[in-house]
ROLO-652183 format. One record per atom (N, C-alpha, C, O, CB): residue number from 1; residue in three letters; atom name; x, y, z. Coordinates in Angstrom, 3 decimals. Glycine has a CB too. Layout:
REM residues N
+-----+-----+----+----------+----------+----------+
|   k |   r |  a |       px |       py |       pz |
+-----+-----+----+----------+----------+----------+
| NUM | ALA | CA |        X |        Y |        Z |
...
+-----+-----+----+----------+----------+----------+
***
This chain:
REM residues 74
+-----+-----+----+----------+----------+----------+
|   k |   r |  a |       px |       py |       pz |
+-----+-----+----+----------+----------+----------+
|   1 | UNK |  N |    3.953 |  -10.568 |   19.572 |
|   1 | UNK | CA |    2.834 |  -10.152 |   18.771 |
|   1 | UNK |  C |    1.993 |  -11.365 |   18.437 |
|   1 | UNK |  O |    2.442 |  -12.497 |   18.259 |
|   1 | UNK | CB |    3.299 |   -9.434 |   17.500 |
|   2 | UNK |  N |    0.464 |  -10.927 |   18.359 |
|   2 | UNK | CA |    0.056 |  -12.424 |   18.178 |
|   2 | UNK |  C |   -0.858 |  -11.839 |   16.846 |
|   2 | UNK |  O |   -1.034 |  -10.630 |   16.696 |
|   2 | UNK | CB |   -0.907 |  -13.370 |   19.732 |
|   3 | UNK |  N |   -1.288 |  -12.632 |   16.112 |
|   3 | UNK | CA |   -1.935 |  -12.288 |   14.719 |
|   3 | UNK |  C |   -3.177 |  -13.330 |   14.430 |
|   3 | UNK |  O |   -2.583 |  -14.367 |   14.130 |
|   3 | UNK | CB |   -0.726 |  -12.428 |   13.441 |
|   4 | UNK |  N |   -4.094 |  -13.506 |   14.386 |
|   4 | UNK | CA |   -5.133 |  -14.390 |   14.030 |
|   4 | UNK |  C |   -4.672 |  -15.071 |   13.304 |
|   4 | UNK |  O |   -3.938 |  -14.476 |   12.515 |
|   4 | UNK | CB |   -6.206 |  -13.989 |   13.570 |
|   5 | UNK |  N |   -4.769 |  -16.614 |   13.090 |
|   5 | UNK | CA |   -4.748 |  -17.153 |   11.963 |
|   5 | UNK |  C |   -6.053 |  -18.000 |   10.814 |
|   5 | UNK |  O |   -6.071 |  -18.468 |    9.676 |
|   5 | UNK | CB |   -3.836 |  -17.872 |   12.364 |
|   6 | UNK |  N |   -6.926 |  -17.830 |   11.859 |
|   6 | UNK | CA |   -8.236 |  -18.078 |   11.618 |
|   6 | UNK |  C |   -9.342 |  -17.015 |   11.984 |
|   6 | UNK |  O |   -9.568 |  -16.503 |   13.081 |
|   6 | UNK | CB |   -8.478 |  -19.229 |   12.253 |
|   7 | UNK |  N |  -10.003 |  -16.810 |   10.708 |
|   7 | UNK | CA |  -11.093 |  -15.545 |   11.335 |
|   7 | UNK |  C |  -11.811 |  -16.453 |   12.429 |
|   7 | UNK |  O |  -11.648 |  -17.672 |   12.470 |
|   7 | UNK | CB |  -12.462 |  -14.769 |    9.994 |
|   8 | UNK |  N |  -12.670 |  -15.702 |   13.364 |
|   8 | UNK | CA |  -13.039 |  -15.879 |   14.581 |
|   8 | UNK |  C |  -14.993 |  -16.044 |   13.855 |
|   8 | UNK |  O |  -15.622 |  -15.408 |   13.009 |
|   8 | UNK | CB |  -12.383 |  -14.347 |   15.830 |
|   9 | UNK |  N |  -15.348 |  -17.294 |   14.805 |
|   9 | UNK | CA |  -17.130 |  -17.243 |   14.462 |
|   9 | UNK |  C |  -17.673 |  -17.591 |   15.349 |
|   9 | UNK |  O |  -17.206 |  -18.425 |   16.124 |
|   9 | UNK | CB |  -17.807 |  -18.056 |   13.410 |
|  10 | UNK |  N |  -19.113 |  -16.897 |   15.511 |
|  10 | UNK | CA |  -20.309 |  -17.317 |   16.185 |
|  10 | UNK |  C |  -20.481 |  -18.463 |   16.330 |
|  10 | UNK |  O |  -19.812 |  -19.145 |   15.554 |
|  10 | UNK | CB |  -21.311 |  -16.968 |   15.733 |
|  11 | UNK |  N |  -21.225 |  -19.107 |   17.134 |
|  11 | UNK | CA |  -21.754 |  -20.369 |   17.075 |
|  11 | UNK |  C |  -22.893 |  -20.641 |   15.877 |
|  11 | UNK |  O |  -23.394 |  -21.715 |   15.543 |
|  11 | UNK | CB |  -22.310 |  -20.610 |   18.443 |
|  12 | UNK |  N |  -23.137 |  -19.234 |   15.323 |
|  12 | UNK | CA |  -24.014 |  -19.280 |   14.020 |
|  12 | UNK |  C |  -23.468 |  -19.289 |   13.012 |
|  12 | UNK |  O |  -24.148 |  -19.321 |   11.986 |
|  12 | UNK | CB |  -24.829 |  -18.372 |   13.806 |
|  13 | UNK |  N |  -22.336 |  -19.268 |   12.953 |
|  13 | UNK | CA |  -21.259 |  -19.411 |   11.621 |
|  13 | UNK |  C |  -21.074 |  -18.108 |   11.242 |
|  13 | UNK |  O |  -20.533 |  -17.981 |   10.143 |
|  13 | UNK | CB |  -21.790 |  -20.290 |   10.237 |
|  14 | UNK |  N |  -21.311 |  -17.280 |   11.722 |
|  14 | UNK | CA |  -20.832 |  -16.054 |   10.896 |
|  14 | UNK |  C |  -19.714 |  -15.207 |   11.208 |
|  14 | UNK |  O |  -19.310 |  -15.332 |   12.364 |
|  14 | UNK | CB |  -21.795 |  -15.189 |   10.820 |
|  15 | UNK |  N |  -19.304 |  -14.646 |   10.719 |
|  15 | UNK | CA |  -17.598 |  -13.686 |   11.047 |
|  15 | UNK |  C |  -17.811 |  -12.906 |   12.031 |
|  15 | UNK |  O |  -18.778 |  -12.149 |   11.950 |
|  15 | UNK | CB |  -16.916 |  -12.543 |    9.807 |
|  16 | UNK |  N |  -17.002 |  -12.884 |   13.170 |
|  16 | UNK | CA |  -17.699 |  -11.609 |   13.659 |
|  16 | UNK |  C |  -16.833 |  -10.568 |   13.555 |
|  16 | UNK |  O |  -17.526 |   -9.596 |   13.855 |
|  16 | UNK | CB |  -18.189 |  -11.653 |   15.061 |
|  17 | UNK |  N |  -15.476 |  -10.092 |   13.254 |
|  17 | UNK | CA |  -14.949 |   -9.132 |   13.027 |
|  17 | UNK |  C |  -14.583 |   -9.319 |   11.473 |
|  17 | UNK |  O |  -14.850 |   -8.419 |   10.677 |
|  17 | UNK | CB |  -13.951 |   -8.914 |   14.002 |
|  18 | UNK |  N |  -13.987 |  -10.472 |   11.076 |
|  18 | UNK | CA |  -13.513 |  -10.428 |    9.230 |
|  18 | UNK |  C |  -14.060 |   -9.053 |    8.468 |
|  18 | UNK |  O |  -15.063 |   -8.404 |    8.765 |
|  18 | UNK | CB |  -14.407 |  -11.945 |    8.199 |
|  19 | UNK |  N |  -13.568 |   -8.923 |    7.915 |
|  19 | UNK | CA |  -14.236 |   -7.872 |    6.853 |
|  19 | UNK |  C |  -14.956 |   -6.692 |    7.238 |
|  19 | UNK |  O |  -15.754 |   -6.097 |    6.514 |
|  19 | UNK | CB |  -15.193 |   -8.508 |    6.060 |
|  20 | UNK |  N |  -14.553 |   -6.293 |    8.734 |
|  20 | UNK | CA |  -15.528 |   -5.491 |    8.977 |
|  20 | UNK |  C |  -14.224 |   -4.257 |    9.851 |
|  20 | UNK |  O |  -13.794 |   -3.135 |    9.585 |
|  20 | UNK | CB |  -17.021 |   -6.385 |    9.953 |
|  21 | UNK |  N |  -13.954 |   -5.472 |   11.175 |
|  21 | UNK | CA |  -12.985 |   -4.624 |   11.537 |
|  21 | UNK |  C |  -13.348 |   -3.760 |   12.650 |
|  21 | UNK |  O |  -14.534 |   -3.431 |   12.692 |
|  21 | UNK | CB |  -12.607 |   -3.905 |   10.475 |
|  22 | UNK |  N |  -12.627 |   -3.354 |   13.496 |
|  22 | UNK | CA |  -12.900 |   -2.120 |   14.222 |
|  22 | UNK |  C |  -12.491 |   -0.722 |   14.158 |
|  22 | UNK |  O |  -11.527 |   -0.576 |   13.406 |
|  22 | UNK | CB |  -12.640 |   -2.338 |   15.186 |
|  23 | UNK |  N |  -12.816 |    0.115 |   14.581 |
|  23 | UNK | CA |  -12.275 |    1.804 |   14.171 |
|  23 | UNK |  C |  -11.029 |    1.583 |   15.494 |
|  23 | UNK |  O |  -11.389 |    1.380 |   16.654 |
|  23 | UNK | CB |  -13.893 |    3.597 |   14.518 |
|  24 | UNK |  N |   -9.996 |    1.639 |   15.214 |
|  24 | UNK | CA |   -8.877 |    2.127 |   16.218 |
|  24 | UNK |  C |   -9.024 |    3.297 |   16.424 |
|  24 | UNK |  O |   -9.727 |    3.965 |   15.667 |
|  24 | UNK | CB |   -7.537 |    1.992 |   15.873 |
|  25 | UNK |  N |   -8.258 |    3.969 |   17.742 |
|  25 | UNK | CA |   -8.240 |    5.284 |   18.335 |
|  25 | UNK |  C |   -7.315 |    5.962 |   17.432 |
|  25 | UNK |  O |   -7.647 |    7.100 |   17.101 |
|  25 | UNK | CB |   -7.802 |    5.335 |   19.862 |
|  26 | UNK |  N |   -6.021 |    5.409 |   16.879 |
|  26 | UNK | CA |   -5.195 |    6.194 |   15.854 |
|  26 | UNK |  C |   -5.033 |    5.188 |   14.543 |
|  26 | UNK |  O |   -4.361 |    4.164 |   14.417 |
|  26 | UNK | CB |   -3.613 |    6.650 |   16.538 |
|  27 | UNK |  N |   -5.715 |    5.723 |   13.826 |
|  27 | UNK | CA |   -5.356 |    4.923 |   12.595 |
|  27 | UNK |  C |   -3.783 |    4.856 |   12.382 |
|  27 | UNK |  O |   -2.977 |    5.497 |   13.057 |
|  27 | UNK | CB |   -6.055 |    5.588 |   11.292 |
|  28 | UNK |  N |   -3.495 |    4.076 |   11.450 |
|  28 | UNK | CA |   -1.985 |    3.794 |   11.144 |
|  28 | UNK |  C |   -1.407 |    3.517 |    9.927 |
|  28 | UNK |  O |   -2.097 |    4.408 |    9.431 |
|  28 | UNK | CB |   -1.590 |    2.814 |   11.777 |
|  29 | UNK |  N |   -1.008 |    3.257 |    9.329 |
|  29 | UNK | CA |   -0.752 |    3.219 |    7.852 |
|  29 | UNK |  C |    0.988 |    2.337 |    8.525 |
|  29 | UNK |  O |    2.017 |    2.699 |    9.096 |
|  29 | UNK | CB |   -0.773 |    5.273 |    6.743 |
|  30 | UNK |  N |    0.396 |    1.071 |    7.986 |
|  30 | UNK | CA |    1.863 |   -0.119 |    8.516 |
|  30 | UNK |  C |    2.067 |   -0.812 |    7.740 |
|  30 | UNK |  O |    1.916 |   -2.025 |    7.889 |
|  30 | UNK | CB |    1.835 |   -1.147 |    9.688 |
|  31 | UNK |  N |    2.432 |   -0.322 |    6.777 |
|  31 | UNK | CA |    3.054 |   -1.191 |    4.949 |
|  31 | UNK |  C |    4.283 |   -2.661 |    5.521 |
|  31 | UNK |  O |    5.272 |   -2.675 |    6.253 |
|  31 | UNK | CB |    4.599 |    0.628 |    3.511 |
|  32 | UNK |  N |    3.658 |   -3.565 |    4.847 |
|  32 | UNK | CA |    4.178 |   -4.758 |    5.247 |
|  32 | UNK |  C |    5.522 |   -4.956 |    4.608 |
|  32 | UNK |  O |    6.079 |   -6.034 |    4.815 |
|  32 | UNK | CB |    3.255 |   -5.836 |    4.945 |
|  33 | UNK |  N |    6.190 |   -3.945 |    3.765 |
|  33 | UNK | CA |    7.822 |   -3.377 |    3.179 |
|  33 | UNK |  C |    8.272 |   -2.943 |    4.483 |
|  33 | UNK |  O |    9.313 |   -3.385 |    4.969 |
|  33 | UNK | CB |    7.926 |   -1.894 |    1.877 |
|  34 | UNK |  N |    7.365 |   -1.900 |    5.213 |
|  34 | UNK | CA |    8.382 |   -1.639 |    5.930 |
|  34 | UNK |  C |    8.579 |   -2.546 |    7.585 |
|  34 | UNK |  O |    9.469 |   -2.326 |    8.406 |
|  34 | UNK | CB |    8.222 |   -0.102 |    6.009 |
|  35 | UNK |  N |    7.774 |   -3.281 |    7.670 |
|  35 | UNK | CA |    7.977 |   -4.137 |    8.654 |
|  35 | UNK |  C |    8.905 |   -4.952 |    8.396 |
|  35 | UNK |  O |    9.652 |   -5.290 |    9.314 |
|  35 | UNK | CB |    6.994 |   -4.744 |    8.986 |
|  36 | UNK |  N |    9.080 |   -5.451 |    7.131 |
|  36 | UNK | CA |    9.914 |   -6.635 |    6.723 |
|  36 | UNK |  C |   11.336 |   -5.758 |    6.950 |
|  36 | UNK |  O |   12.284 |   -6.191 |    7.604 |
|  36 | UNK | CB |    9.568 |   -7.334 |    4.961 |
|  37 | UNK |  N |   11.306 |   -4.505 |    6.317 |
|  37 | UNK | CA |   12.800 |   -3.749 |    7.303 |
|  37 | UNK |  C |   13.249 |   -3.247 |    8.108 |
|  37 | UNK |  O |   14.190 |   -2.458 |    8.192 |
|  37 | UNK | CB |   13.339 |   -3.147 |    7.190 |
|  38 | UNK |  N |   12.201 |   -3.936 |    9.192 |
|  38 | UNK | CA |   12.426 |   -3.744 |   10.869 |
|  38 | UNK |  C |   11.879 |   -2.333 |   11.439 |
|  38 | UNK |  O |   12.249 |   -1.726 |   12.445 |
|  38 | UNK | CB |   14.164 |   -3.790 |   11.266 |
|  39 | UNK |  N |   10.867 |   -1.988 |   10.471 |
|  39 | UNK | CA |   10.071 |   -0.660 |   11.080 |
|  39 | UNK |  C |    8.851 |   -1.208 |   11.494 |
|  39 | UNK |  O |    8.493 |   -2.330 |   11.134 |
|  39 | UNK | CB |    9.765 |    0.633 |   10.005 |
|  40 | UNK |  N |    8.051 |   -0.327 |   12.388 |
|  40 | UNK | CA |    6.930 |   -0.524 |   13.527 |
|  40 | UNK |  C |    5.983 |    0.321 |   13.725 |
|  40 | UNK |  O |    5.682 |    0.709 |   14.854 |
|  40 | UNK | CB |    7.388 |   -0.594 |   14.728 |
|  41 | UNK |  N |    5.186 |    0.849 |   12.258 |
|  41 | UNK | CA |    4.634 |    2.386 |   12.407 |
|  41 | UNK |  C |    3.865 |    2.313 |   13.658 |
|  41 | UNK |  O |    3.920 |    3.086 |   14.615 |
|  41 | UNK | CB |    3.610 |    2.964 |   11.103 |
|  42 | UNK |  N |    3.009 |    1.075 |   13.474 |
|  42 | UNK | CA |    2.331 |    0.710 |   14.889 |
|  42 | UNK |  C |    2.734 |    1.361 |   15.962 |
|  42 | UNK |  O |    2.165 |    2.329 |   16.466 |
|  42 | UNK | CB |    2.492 |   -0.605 |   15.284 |
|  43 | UNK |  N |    4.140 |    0.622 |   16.486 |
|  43 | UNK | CA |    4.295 |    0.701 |   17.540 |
|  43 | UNK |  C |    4.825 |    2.079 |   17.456 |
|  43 | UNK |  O |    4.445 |    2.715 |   18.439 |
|  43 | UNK | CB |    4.946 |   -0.333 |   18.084 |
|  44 | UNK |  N |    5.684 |    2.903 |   16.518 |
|  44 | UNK | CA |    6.283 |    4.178 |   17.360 |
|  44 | UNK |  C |    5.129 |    5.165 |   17.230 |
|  44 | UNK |  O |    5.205 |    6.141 |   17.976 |
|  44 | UNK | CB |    7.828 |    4.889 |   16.707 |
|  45 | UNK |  N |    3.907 |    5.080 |   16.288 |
|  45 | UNK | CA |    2.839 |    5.772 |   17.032 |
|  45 | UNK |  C |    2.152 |    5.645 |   18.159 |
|  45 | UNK |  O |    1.491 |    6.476 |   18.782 |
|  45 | UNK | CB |    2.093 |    5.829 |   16.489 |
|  46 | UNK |  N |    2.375 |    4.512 |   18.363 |
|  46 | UNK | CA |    1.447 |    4.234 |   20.432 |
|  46 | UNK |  C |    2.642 |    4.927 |   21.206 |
|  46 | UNK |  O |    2.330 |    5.876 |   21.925 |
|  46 | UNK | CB |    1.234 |    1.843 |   21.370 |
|  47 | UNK |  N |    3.640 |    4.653 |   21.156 |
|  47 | UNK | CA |    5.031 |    5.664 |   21.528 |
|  47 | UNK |  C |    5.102 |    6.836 |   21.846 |
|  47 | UNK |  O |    5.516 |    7.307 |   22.906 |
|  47 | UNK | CB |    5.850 |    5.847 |   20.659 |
|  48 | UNK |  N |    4.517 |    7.599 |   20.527 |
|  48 | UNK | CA |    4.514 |    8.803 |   20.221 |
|  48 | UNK |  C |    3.188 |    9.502 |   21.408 |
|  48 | UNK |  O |    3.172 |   10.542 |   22.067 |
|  48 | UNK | CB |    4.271 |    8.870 |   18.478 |
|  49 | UNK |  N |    2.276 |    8.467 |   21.278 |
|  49 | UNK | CA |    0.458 |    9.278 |   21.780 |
|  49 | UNK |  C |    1.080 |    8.662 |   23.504 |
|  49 | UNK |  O |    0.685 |    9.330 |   24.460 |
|  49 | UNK | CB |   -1.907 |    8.063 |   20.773 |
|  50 | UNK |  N |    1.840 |    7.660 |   23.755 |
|  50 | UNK | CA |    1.914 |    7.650 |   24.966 |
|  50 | UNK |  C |    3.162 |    8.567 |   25.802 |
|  50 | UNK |  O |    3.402 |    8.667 |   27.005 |
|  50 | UNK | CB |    1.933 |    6.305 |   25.154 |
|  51 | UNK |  N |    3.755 |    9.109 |   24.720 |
|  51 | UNK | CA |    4.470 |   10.196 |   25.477 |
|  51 | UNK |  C |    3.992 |   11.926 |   25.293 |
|  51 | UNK |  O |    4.600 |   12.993 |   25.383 |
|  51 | UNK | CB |    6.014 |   10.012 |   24.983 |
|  52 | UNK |  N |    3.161 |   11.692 |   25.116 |
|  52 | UNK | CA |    2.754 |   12.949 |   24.529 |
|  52 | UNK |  C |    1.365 |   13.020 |   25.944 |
|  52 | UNK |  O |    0.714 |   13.975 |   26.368 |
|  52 | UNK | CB |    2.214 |   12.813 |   22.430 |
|  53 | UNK |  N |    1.368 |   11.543 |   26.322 |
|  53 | UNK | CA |   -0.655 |   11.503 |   27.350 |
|  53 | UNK |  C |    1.278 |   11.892 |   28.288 |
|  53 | UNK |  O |    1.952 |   12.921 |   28.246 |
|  53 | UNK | CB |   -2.593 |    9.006 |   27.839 |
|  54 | UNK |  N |    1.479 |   10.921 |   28.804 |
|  54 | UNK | CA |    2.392 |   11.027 |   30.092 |
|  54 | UNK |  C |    2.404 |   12.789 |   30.577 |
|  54 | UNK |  O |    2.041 |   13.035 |   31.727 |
|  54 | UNK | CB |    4.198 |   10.384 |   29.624 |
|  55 | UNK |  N |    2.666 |   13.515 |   30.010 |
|  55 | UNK | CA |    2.787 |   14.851 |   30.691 |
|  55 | UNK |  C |    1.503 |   15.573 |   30.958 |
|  55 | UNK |  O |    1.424 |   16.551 |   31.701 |
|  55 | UNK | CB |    3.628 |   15.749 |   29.883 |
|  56 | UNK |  N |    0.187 |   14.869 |   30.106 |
|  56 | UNK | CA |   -1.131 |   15.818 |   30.683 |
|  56 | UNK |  C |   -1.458 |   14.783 |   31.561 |
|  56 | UNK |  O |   -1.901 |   15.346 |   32.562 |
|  56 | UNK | CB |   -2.535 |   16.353 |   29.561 |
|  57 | UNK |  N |   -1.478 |   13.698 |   31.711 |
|  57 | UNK | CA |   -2.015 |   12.757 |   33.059 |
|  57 | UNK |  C |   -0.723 |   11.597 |   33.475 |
|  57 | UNK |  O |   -0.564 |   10.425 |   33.136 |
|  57 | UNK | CB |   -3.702 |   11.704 |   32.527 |
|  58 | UNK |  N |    0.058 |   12.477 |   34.326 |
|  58 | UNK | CA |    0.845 |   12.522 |   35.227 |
|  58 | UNK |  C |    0.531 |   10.327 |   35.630 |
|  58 | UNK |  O |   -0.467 |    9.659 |   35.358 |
|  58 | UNK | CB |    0.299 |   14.084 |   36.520 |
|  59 | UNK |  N |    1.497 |    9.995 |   36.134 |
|  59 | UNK | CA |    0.817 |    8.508 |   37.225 |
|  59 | UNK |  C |    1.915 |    8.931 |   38.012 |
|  59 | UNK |  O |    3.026 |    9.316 |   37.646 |
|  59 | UNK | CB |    0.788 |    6.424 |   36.635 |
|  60 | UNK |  N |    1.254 |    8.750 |   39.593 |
|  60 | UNK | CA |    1.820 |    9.168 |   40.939 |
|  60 | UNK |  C |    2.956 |    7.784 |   41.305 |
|  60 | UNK |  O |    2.548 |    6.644 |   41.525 |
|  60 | UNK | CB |    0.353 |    9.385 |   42.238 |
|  61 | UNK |  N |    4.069 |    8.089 |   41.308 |
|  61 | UNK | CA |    4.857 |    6.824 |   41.935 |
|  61 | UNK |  C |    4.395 |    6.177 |   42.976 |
|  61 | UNK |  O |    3.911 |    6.813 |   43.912 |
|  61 | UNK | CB |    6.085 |    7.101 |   42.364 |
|  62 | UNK |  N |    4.471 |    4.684 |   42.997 |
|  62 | UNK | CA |    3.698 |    3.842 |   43.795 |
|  62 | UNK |  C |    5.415 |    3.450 |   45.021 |
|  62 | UNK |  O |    6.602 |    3.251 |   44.763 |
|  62 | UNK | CB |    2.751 |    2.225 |   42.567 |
|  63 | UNK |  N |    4.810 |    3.498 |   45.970 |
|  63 | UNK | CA |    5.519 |    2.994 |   47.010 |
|  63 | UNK |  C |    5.486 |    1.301 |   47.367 |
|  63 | UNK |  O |    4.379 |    0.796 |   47.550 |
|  63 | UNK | CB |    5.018 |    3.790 |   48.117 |
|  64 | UNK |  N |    6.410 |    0.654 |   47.438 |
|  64 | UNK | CA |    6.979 |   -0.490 |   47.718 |
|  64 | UNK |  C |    6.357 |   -0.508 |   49.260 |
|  64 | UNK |  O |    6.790 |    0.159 |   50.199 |
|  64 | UNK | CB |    8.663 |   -0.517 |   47.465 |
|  65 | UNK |  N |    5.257 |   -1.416 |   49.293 |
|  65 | UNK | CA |    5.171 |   -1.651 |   50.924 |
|  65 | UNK |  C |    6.063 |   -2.463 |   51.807 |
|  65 | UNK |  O |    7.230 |   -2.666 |   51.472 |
|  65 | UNK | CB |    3.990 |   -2.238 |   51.210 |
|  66 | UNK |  N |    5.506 |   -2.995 |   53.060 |
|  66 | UNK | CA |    6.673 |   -3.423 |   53.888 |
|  66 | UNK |  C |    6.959 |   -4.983 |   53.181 |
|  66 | UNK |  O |    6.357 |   -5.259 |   52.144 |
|  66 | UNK | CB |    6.251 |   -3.442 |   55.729 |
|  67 | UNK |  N |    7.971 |   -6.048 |   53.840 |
|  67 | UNK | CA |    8.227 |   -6.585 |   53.080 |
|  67 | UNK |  C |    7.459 |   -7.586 |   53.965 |
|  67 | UNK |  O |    7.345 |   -7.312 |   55.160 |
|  67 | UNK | CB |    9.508 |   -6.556 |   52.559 |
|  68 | UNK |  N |    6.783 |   -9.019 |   53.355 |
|  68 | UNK | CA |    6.101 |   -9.809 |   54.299 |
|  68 | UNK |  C |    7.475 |  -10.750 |   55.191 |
|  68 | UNK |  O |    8.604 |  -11.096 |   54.842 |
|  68 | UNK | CB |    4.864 |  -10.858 |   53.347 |
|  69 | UNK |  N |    6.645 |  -10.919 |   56.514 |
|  69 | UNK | CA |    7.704 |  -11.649 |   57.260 |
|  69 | UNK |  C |    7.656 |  -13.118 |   57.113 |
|  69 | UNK |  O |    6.763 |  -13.806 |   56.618 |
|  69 | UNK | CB |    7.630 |  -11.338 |   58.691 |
|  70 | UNK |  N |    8.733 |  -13.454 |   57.614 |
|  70 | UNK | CA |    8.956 |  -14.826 |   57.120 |
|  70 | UNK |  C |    8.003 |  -16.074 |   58.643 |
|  70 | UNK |  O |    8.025 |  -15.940 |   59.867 |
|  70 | UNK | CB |   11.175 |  -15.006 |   56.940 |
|  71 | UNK |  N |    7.681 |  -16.572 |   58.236 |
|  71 | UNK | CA |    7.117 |  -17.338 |   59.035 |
|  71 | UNK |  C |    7.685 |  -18.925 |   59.172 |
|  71 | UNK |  O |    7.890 |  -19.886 |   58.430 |
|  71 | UNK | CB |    5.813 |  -17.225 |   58.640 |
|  72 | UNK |  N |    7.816 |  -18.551 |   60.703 |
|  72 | UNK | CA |    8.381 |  -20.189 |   61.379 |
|  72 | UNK |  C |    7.656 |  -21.302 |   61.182 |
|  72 | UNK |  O |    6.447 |  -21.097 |   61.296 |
|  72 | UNK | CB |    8.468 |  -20.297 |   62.930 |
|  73 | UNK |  N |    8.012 |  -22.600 |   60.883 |
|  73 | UNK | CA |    6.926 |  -23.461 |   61.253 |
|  73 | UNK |  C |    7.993 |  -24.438 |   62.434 |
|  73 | UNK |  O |    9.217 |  -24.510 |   62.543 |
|  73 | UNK | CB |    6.115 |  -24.399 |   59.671 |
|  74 | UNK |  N |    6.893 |  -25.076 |   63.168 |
|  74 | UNK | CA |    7.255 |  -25.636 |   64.302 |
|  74 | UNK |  C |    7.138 |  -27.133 |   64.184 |
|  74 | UNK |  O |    7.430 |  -27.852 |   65.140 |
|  74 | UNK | CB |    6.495 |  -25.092 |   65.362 |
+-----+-----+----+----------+----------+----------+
***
């Protein structure tokens, strides 16, 4: 996990996300109690929305092509 440790700025000095933020696709509610006791609302909601996409949009198993050959040098 990586976490900012410095807000991020323009070359004009100004914040560009601080205090403002972006709209996520699933909001979350991730109380920093319960992280400290090894819970992840975060993560078992991306969990949750990615097993829930998996059965309406399918991904086709990918086939292993041939294997490259080894080449002589002389």
């Amino acid at each position: 996990m990586r976490a900012a440790k410095y807000g991020q700025m323009t070359a004009q000095g100004q914040f560009i996300i601080e205090g403002v933020g972006f709209k996520p696709d699933i909001e979350v509610d991730n109380p920093p109690q319960a992280t400290t006791l090894g819970g992840d609302a975060q993560l078992d909601a991306a969990i949750a929305q990615l097993r829930k996409m998996m059965p309406e949009k399918p991904l086709k198993p990918t086939k292993p092509g041939d294997y490259l050959q080894s080449i002589r040098l002389h």
